[in-house]
C-alpha positions, 0 to 999 in steps of 0.5 A: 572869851571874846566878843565883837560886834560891828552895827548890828552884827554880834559875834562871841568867841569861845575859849576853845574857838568854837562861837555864835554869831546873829545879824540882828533885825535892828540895833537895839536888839544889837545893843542889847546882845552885847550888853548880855555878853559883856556884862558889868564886871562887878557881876556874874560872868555869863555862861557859855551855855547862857550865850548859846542860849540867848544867840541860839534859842532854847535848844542851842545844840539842836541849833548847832547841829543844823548850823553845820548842816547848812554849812556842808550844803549844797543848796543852802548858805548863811550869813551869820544866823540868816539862811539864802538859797543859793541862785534863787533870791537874798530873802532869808528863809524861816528855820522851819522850811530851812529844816526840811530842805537840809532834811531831804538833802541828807536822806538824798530825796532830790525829788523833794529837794528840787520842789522846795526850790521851785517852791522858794523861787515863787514863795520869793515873788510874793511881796509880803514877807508875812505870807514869805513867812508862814506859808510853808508853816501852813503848809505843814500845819494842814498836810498840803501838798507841794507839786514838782513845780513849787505849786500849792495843791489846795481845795475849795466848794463852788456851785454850778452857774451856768449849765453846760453841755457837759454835766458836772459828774461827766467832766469829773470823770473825764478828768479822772480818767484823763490824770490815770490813763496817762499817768497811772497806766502810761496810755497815750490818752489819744488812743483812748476812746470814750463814749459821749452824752449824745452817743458819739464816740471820741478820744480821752485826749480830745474830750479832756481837751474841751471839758478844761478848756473850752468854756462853752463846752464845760459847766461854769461855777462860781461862789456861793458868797458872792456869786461874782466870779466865773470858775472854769476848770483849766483857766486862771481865777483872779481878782486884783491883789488890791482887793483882798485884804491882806491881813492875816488877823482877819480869818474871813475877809475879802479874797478868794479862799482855798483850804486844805483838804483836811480843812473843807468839808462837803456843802461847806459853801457849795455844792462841788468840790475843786481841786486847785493850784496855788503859785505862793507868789499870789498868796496873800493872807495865812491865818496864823490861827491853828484851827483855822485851815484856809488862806487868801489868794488873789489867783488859783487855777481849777484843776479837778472836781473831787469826791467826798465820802460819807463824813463829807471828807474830800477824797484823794484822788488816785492820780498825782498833779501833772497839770502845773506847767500849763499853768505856768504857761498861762501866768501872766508876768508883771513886776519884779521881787518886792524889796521894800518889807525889810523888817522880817528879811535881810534884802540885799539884792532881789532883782529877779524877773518873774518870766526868768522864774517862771521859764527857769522852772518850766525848763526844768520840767518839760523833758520830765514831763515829755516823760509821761 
């Protein structure tokens, strides 16, 4: 056996060639790996099974098998234990999301494979490597959904704030009917028409149009909390990052709050039920706590008003989500990567623009989206 190690890099090789290999985060964790491999000769050898372990965690076999996976991938590279995704940043990715693109890549699911790497390209803009941490782990944890475009399909409770000339039962249903007409029954929208409160006539796709983006036409709500922001289906909620804390500890606090489905409730701090888009990059608290099913933003995009059944349950709609890249056209672009939080994250050269992610993913999108 032989052992090597240069700063904080340790490597140990095996008699029959095989080895193990970290990059550790500081230099006492360095130091101590290398004095658990070369021990004080007056003792015990350690065991090659013993190494694997301390390198490799509790089921190094299980560890080894993914290391080659990662090794025969195409999306994916390592240096020593730390996994990149090649053309996207030098953040390192946590094992969990590591498991389930190797995962998708083996079962050839490309569909699954391209939405984690839009999903890494955002998570890659956020610029607290705890949320860069335990964002997809929360994501498993409550079952939420991941769009085509790595958005983040989450729930929250509003109440009404201004009355419209559209009710709030008639927009649902025009969006309802909007996301099957042309997504389900593959109808242009336009050649659909729909009777209106005052008993006009008009097409789905021009009264889709003006329950989602026009504010004096469609109900405004806001949040039973504060009642300080203006919720409008189809435009962007933000506050500044700044003002929302950011500490994950704290299950409640300041910043607008989504949760999964399984997580909200009916009346549970309002009255109407959204469905909203979260891009990773504008998350900024996870609650690392089990039970606790919804984190901090400082922006979601309202896309739908959902149901819920009898036990107050939300009720999933029929549709999928086709609404991510107007949302994309609609975030605004300010700042690069943050490279300063080094000490979950080898950083070596993150230098990737916000409009180039943004443009990259909508590139990749519009000719499937012209599809529909």
């Amino acid at each position: 056996m032989k052992a090597f190690r240069k700063n904080n890099y340790v490597k140990v090789i095996f008699d029959d060639g095989t080895f193990v290999e970290k990059e550790f985060t500081t230099t006492e964790e360095a130091i101590d790996a290398w004095n658990f491999v070369a021990v004080n000769p007056n003792e015990e050898l350690r065991t090659e099974s013993e190494i694997k372990k301390y390198f490799l965690g509790e089921d190094p076999d299980k560890v080894e098998h993914l290391i080659k996976d990662i090794d025969d991938s195409d999306i994916l590279f390592r240096r020593g234990m730390s996994v990149y995704m090649l053309g996207v940043s030098e953040l390192s990715i946590p094992q969990d999301f590591v498991e389930k693109i190797i995962e998708a890549e083996n079962n050839e699911d490309w569909d699954t494979v391209n939405k984690y790497i839009n999903f890494w390209r955002l998570v890659s803009l956020n610029p607290d490597s705890r949320v860069r941490d335990n964002l997809f782990w929360f994501i498993r944890k409550w079952n939420m959904q991941i769009t085509d475009s790595g958005m983040i399909k989450a729930y929250r409770n509003a109440t009404l704030k201004h009355e419209s000339k559209y009710s709030t039962k008639f927009v649902k249903d025009v969006i309802n009917k909007y996301y099957i007409t042309k997504y389900i029954d593959k109808i242009p929208p336009k050649d659909v028409t729909i009777e209106v409160s005052d008993g006009g006539i008009t097409n789905l796709d021009k009264l889709y149009n003006d329950v989602i983006n026009k504010t004096d036409d469609a109900p405004v709500y806001t949040d039973l909390h504060s009642h300080s922001t203006n919720i409008v289906l189809g435009q962007p909620v933000r506050i500044p990052r700044e003002d929302c804390d950011a500490n994950q500890e704290h299950s409640c606090s300041r910043g607008l709050h989504v949760g999964a489905k399984g997580w909200l409730k009916q009346n549970y701090y309002g009255d109407v039920g959204l469905m909203v888009l979260v891009n990773p990059a504008n998350v900024v608290a996870v609650p690392t706590i089990d039970e606790y099913g919804k984190m901090r933003t400082c922006e979601y995009f309202p896309i739908g008003i959902v149901d819920f059944d009898e036990d107050g349950n939300v009720i999933e709609p029929d549709y999928d989500i086709h609404s991510d890249i107007e949302y994309l056209k609609q975030i605004q672009y300010a700042g690069d990567i943050n490279n300063d939080d080094i000490n979950n994250y080898v950083i070596h050269n993150s230098n990737i623009n916000r409009e180039d992610i943004y443009n990259s993913i909508i590139g990749s999108l519009t000719e499937e989206d012209n599809d529909y």
